[in-house]
C-alpha positions in Angstrom: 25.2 3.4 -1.8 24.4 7.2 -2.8 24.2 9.6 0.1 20.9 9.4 2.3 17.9 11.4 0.9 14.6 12.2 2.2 11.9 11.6 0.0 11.0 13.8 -2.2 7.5 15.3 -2.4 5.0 12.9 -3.9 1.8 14.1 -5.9 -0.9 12.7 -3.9 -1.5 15.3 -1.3 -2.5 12.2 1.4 0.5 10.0 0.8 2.7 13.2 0.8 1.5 14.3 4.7 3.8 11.1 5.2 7.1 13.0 4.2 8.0 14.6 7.3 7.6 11.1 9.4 9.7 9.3 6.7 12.4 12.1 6.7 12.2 12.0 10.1 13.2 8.7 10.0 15.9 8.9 7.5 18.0 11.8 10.0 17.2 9.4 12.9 18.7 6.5 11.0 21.7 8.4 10.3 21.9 10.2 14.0 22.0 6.2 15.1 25.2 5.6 13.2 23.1 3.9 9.9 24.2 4.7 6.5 20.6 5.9 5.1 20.3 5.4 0.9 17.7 6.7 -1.2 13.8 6.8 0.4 10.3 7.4 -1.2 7.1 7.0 -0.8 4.9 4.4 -2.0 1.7 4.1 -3.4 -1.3 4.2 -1.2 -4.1 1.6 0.3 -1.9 1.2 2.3 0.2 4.0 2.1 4.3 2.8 3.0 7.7 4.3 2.4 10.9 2.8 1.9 14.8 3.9 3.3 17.5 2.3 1.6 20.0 1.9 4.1 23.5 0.2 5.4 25.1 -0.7 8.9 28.7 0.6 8.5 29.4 -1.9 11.8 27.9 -5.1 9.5 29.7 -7.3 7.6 26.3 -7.6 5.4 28.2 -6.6 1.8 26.9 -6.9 -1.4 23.1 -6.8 -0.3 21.6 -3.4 0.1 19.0 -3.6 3.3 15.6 -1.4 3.5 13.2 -0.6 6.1 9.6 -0.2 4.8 6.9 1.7 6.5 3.3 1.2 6.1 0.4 2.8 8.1 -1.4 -0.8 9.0 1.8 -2.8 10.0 4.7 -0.3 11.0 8.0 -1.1 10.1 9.7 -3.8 8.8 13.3 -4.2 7.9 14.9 -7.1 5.2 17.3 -7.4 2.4 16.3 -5.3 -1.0 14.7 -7.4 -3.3 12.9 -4.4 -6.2 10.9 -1.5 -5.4 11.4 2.2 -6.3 8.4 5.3 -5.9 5.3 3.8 -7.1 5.7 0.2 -6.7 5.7 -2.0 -3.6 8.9 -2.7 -2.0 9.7 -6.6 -2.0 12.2 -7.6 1.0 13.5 -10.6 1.7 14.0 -12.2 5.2 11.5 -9.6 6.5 11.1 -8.8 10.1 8.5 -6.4 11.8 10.3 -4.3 14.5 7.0 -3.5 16.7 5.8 -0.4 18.8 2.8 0.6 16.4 2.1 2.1 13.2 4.0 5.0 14.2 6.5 4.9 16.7 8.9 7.7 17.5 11.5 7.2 14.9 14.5 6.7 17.8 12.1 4.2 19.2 12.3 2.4 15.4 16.3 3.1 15.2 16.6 1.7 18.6 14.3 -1.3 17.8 16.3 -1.9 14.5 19.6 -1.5 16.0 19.3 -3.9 19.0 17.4 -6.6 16.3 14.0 -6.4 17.8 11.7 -8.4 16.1 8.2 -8.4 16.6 5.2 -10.6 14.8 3.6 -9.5 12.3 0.2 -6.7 13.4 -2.2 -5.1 11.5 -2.5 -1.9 13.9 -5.3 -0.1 12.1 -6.7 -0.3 8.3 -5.9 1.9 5.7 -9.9 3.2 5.7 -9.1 4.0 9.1 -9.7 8.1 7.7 -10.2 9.6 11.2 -8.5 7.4 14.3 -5.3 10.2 14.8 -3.1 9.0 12.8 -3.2 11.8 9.9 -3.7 14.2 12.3 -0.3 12.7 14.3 1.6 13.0 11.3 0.1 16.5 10.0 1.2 17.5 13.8 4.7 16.4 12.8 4.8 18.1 9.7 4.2 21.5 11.1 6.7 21.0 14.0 9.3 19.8 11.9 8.5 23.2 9.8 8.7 25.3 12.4 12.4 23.9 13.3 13.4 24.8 9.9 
């Protein structure tokens, strides 16, 4: 599996305000002892974001696993089927891990780690343009920013 990456910038200004929540993610899969792959972000309505990663502890070999993000249903975690940036990620045995459209990404590495499952929720819709979430993750951006 190639080293972990965070996704690099994407051309639509409102998927892109998504990059510092997925890279977020990516460092706090690999602070959890997860082997994070290759990530990028999606196409939009909804807007999503897959990580490529591995569990060094797992015996899983020969399948690469990925957690997808979307902003309606959270994240999900299953076994690599196809995707790459601008096309839909396709999992197989896919399991929603809960807490929201955007939990705190130890919350999510916690949740994946411990195999939480939760049914499947649509949280908010995509045309959901002013309910906090942009303005969560634009809050995000700038603090991760400042750190660096």
């Amino acid at each position: 599996m190639p080293k972990y990456s965070a996704p690099a910038a994407h051309p639509d200004a409102w998927v892109d305000i998504t990059r510092a929540y997925i890279t977020a993610a990516v460092e706090a899969l690999r602070d959890g002892g997860l082997t994070a792959g290759p990530s990028w972000l999606d196409p939009r309505n909804p807007r999503d974001a897959t990580i490529i990663f591995a569990d060094p502890a797992s015996n899983v070999s020969g399948q690469e696993l990925a957690l997808v993000w979307d902003e309606v249903t959270g994240w999900r975690q299953g076994r690599f089927q196809s995707g790459q940036q601008g096309q839909r990620t396709v999992l197989s045995d896919a399991s929603y891990l809960g807490g929201g459209p955007l939990p705190a990404v130890r919350e999510m590495t916690a949740r994946l780690r411990a195999g939480i499952s939760a049914p499947r929720r649509e949280y908010r819709s995509y045309t959901d343009t002013r309910d906090g979430l942009d303005d969560a993750l634009q809050a995000l951006g700038g603090a991760l920013q400042e750190q660096n």
